[in-house]
Steps between C-alpha positions, in 0.01 A plus 500: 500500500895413495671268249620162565887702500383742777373260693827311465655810583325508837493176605906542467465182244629403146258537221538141445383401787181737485459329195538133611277529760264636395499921552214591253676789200241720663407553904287659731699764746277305724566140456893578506406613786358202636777285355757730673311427819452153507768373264476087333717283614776566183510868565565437861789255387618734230545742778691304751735354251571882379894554648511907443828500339325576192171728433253356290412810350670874491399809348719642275494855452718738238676732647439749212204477426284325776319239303470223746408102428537201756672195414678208593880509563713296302811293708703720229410827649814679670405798748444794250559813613211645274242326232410724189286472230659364145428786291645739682830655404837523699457850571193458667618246773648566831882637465785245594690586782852606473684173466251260437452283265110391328382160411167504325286168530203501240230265516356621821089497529363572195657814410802593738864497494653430829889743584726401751776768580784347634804630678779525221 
């Protein structure tokens, strides 16, 4: 059995749209299966209006730690050269480069601060 949010996940969907039409909370391996293999009609359109600029989901992953969540990217997301977790502390993350200069961006998934290091 999956949840409705894994089955999103596959079906490279929003979670609103599992909702809206219809994607039970819990599933069968097997009839994701058979959805994945002969899609509905709104699926089908889903997938040819999709443009590929932007994934629908990513997996985030701390670079310290290795706890890893998918989610869906925000327009506000910059490239970040590494995600970590919130509580960890400055010591722990990656070391900025000589010259650079690090932007922190909090907010991202539902524990991770996103770094940029910049050329300075």
């Amino acid at each position: 059995m999956i949840t409705r949010r894994e089955a999103a996940q596959i079906l490279d969907i929003p979670l609103e749209m599992a909702t809206r039409h219809g994607i039970p909370p819990r599933m069968d391996d097997a009839d994701l299966a058979r959805l994945q293999a002969d899609p509905p009609g709104w699926l089908v359109q889903s997938r040819a209006n999709r443009t590929g600029k932007r994934p629908v989901w990513v997996q985030l992953s701390c670079s310290v730690c290795g706890y890893t969540e998918a989610a869906r990217p925000k327009k506000w997301w910059p490239e970040f050269t590494f995600i970590a977790c919130e509580d960890h502390r400055v010591r722990e993350l990656p070391e900025l480069p000589a010259g650079a200069v690090r932007t922190e961006y909090p907010g991202v998934g539902s524990r991770f601060i996103g770094v940029v290091d910049a050329a300075g």
